[in-house]
Each structure stands twice: as structure tokens, then as C-alpha cells.
C-alpha positions as CSV (number, residue, x, y, z in Angstrom):
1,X,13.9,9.6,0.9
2,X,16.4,7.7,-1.3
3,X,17.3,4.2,-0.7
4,X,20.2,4.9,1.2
5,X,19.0,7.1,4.0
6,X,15.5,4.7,4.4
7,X,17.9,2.2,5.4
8,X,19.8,4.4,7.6
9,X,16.6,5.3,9.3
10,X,15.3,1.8,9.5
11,X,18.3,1.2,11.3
12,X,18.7,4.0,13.6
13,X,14.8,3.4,15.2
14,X,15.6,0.3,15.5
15,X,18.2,0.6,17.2
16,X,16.2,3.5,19.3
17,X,13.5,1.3,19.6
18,X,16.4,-1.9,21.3
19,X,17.8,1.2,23.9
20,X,13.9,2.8,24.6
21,X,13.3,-1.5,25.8
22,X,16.4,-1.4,27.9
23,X,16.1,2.1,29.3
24,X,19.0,3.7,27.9
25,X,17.8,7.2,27.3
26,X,21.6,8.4,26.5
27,X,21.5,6.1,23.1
28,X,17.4,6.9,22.4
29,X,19.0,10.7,22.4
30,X,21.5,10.6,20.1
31,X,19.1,9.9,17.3
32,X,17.0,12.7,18.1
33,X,17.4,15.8,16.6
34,X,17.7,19.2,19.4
35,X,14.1,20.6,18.2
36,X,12.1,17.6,17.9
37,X,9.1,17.7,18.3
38,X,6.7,14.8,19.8
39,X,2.8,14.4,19.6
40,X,0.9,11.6,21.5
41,X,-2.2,9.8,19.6
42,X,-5.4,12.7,19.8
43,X,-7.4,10.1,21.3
44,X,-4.9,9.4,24.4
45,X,-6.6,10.6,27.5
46,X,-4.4,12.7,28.3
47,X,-2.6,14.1,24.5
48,X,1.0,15.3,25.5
49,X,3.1,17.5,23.8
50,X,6.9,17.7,23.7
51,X,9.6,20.0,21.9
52,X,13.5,19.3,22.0
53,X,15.7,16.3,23.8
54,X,15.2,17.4,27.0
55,X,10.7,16.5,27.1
56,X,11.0,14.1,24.6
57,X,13.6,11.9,27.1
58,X,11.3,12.8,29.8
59,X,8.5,12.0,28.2
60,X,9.9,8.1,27.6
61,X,11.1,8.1,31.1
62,X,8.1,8.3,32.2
63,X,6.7,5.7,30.6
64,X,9.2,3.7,32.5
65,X,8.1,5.3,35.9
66,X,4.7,4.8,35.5
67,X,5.2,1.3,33.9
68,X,6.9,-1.9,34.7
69,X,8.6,-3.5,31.7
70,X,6.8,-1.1,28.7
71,X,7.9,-1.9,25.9
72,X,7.8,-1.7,22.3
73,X,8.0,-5.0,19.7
74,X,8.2,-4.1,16.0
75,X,5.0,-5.4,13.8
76,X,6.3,-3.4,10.5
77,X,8.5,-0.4,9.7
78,X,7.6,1.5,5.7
79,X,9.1,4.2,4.3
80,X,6.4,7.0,3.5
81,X,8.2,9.9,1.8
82,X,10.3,11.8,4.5
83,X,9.0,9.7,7.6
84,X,9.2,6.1,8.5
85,X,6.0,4.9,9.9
86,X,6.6,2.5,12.7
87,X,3.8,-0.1,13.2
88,X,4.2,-1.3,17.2
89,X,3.1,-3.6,20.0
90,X,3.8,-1.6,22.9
91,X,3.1,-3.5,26.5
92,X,3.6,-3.0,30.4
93,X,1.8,-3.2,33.4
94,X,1.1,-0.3,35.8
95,X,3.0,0.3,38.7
96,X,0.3,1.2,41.0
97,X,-2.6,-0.5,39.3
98,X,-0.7,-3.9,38.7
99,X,-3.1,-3.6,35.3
100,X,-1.1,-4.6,32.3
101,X,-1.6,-2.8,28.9
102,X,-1.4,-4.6,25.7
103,X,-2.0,-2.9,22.2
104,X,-0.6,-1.8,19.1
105,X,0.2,2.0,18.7
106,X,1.6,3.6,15.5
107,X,4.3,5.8,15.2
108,X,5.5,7.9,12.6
109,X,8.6,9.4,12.5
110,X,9.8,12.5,10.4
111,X,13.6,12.3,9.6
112,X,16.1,14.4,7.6
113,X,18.3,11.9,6.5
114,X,20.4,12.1,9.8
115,X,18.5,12.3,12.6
116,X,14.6,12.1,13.7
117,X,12.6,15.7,13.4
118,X,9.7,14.3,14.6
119,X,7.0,11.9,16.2
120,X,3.3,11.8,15.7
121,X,1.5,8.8,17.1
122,X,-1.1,7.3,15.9
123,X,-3.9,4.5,17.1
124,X,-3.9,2.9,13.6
125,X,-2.2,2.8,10.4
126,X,-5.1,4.0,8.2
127,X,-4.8,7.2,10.7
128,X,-1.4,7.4,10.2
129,X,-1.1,7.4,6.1
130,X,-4.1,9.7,6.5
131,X,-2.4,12.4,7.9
132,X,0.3,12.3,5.8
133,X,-1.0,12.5,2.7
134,X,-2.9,15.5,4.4
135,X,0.8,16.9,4.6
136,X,1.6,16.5,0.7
């Protein structure tokens, strides 16, 4: 990815990332491409699996429903070839268990110079550039 469109993608998840925090799913949409496609971390109790707009939206909505105030706070964003990896503190407390949840998740984000292609998460960095370099 040149310099140019790294900085257009640095921008665009960040602003993503702002509109996810406020709950505008409208703005978090128009940086997604029609057939993304959306992994949760393999060790998530539950691994979810999303393809175009539609699940991926619903997927972050529910992460609002199931969560008061979850949230993501930006720890470091890098360039790796054609994704951005996206190094987060994401937060909230559970609406029926009242039990917050702390931690730092990792996201890693395939674009095309426009718009996002696609999201694997990751529990930690090292797992991240791992799988990458497994794509190469």
C-alpha cells in the first residue's frame, strides 16, 4: 500500500472506530465494502462469522445490545502490506451481568485502497503479524 492510501486508511478507521464509539452504524457502513467479510479472535468463546454490510452492522450492534458503553480506544494503528493492523482497548460492562470487560483486542483490517475488504481479530499482535506473513 503506497503512502497515500495508508493514510487514507489510517483515516477512514479512525474515523470508523469515532462512529463504532457513538453508535452510528450508518457512517461505520460506508467504509465497508458490500462483501466484507468479518472473523472474531479463534479463541472467543463463541468465534462469529460475518459476510457483507448487512452481519457485519449487526454484528457491532450487538455489541452495543449486549454491552453498556463498549468501546474501542486506539493503542497503535501500522501499515502491514494491504491491511492496517489496529492495536485496541476495547471496554464495557454487561448489561445483564453488570460485569465490566477490560482488555486489548487486535484488529486487522484488509483494504483495497478505498474501502475495508476485511476483519480478522486477533488476541495479540504477535498473533496478528503471524497470520499475515502466513498470507504472503
Amino acid at each position: 500500500m503506497d503512502d497515500d492510501a495508508a493514510d487514507n486508511a489510517l483515516a477512514s478507521l479512525r474515523r470508523g472506530y469515532d462512529a463504532f464509539n457513538r453508535g452510528d452504524f450508518d457512517a461505520v457502513m460506508e467504509n465497508l465494502d458490500p462483501a466484507i467479510e468479518v472473523q472474531e479472535r479463534a479463541d472467543a468463546p463463541d468465534p462469529r462469522h460475518a459476510s457483507g454490510r448487512e452481519q457485519v452492522i449487526a454484528a457491532f450492534r450487538s455489541l452495543h445490545e449486549e454491552f453498556e458503553d463498549y468501546r474501542f480506544e486506539e493503542r497503535e494503528f501500522r501499515v502491514e502490506g494491504d491491511h492496517v493492523i489496529a492495536v485496541m482497548r476495547q471496554s464495557g460492562r454487561g448489561r445483564i451481568s453488570g460485569v465490566p470487560v477490560e482488555g486489548d483486542i487486535v484488529h486487522a483490517w484488509r483494504t483495497d485502497g478505498r474501502r475495508l475488504t476485511g476483519l480478522q481479530a486477533f488476541s495479540t499482535l504477535d498473533e496478528a503479524l503471524a497470520a499475515l506473513a502466513d498470507e504472503r
